[in-house]
N, C-alpha and C positions, 0 to 999 in steps of 0.2 A: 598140473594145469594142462591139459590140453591144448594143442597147438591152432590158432584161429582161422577161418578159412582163410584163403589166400587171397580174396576181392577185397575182403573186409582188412587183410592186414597190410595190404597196396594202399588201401583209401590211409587207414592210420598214418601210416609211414611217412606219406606224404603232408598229411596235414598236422603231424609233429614238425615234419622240417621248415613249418613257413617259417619265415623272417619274425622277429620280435623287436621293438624299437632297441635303440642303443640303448639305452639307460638299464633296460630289465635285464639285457643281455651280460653287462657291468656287472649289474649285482648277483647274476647266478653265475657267471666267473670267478668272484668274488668267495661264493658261499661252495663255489668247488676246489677253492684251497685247502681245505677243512679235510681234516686224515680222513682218508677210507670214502671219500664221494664217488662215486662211479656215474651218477647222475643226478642231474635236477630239472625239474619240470615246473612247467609255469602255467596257472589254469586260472580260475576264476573270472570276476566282476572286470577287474583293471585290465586281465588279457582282453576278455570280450570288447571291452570299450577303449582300448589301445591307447590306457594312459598308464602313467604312473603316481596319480592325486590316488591319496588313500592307503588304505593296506593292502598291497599285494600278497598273493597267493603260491608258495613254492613248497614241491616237492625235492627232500634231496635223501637219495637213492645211495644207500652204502654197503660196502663188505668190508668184515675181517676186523678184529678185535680194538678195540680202542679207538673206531671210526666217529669222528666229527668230534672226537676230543670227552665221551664217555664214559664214567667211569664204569665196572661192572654191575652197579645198583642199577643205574641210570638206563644202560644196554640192555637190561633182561626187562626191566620194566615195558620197555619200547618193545621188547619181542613179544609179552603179554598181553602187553594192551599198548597197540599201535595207533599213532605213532606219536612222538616223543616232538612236544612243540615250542620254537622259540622265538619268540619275540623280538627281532633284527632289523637295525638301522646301518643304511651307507649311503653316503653322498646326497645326504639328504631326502631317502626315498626310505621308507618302511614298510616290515615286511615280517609275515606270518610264519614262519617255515619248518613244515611236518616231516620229521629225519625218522624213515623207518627202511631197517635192513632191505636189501634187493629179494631178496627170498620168500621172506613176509610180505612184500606188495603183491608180489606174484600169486602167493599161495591164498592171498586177503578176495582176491577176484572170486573166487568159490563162490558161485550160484547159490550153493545149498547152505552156507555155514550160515549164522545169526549173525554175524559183521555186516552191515550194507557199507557199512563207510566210503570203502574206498571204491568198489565199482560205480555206487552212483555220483560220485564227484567224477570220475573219469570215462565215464560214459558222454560225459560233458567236453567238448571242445580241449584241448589242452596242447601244450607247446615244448616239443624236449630243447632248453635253452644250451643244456650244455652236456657234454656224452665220456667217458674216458676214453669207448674204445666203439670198434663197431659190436662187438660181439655187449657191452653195456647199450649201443643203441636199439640192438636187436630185441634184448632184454623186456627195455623198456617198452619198444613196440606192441610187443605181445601181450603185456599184460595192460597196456592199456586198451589192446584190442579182445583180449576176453573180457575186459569191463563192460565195454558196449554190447558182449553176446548177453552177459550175463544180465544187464540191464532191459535188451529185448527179452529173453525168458521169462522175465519176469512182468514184463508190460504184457506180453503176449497171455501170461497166466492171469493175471491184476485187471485187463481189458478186455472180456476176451470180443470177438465183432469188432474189434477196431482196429487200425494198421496205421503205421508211418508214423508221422506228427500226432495226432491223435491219441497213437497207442502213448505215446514218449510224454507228453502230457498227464495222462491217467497215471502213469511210472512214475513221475515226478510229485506229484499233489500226494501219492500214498510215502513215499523217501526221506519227504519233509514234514511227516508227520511222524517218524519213527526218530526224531535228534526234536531237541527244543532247540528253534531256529529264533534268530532275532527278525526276521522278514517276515511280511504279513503273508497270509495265503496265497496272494494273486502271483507272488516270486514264482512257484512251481512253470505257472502256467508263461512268466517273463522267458524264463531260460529256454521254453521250445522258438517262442514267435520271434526273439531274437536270432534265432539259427535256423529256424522253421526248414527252408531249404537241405540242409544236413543233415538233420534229423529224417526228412522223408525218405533223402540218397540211403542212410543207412539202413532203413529197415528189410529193405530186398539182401543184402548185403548179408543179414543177420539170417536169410531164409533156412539156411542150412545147417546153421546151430539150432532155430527151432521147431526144423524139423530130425533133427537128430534126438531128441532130446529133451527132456521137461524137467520142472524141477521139484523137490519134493518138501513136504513140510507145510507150515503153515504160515501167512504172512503176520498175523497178528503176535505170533512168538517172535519175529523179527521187530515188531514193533516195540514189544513190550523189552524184548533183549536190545533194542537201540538206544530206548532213552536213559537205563542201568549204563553201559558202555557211555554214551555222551556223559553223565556223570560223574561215571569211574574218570574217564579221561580228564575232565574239566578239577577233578579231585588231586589225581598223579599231577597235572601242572601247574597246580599250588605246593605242592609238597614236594617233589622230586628231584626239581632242578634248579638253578639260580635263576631268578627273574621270574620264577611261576605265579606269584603271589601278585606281581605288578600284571601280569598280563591277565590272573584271573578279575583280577577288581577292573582292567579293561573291558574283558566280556560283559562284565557287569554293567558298567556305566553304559556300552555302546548296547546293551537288551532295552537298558531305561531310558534311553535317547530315542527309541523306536518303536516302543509301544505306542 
């Protein structure tokens, strides 16, 4: 992974370390007792909208063997098809939380690979709640700041005549057509005019990854390779870990609740 410019990895930096209410802060405390955390990040709906009603959204970031309590089926599945999801209650607050190795999130940012997963969730606003060390805050930084290049690469490819908010829009309506999403269409176009602002700040920000740089391949193999992956994943967490089967008959009821 490539190191991100240094405007764009100031902006990140900063906008990981805002403040998060007490309660999130609790529970990704909480979920960094767990062997081998090095990090956890907090991103989605409930960040955006600074509550804690509903399912929250957490990344937690590990190294080294037997981390979050895995056994070896469990670990390698998670390195093949990332990441490894589980369904978490404390203090009366619930919570979604995707445990993939520190090396694979890093290495998941790749522009060119057929994963979008994890850049286009992390191109998105996000929150490092809890860190082991600076050299794990660092980490985390950077790859969540090649999400957002890797995220403009591809708005800039997907869009082309368009820039800022615009471009990040067009990026986002083709991201959510590559996963079966329970939201209707208009979500793409929700996630820019909620942050509208950010999204503009960052596209200058992004000038020099895209002009370093393009990416290659075809987006419709991303497409077709996203909704295999959303499956395979939604498959592995029926099958692989305790509690898959209650969370996958979750996904299910909350898809039939919003059609």
């Amino acid at each position: 992974m490539r190191r991100p410019a240094p405007a764009l990895l100031s902006f990140i930096e900063a906008e990981l370390a805002r403040p998060v209410s007490s309660r999130a802060a609790s529970f990704a405390a909480h979920l960094a007792e767990r062997q081998g955390v090095v990090a956890v990040l907090f991103y989605g709906s409930c960040l955006q909208r600074g509550t804690e009603e509903g399912m929250l959204d957490f990344y937690a970031l590990t190294e080294g063997e037997g981390a979050w309590g895995e056994g070896r089926r469990l670990a390698a599945a998670g390195r093949v098809l990332p990441p490894n999801v589980y369904p978490m209650n404390f203090e009366g607050m619930r919570a979604k939380v995707a445990v993939v190795p520190i090396d694979v999130f890093r290495a998941r940012m790749d522009p060119d690979g057929l994963d979008t997963t994890f850049w286009a969730r992390f191109c998105q606003r996000a929150a490092l709640v809890w860190s082991r060390d600076e050299s794990a805050t660092e980490a985390a930084a950077e790859a969540v700041a090649a999400a957002v290049e890797a995220g403009a690469l591809w708005a800039a490819r997907l869009a082309p005549g368009f820039d800022g908010a615009h471009a990040w829009r067009r990026l986002f309506a083709e991201t959510y057509r590559v996963e079966f999403r329970v939201e209707g269409p208009g979500r793409a176009g929700e996630i820019v005019s909620a942050d509208e602002a950010r999204f503009a700040a960052l596209w200058p920000l992004t000038e020099s990854a895209r002009a370093a740089r393009s990416v290659g391949g075809f987006w419709t193999a991303r497409r077709i390779a996203g909704k295999a992956f959303h499956i395979a994943r939604l498959a592995k967490a029926a099958f692989t870990f305790e509690g898959g089967p209650r969370y996958l008959l979750w996904k299910i009821r909350r898809h039939r609740r919003r059609r």
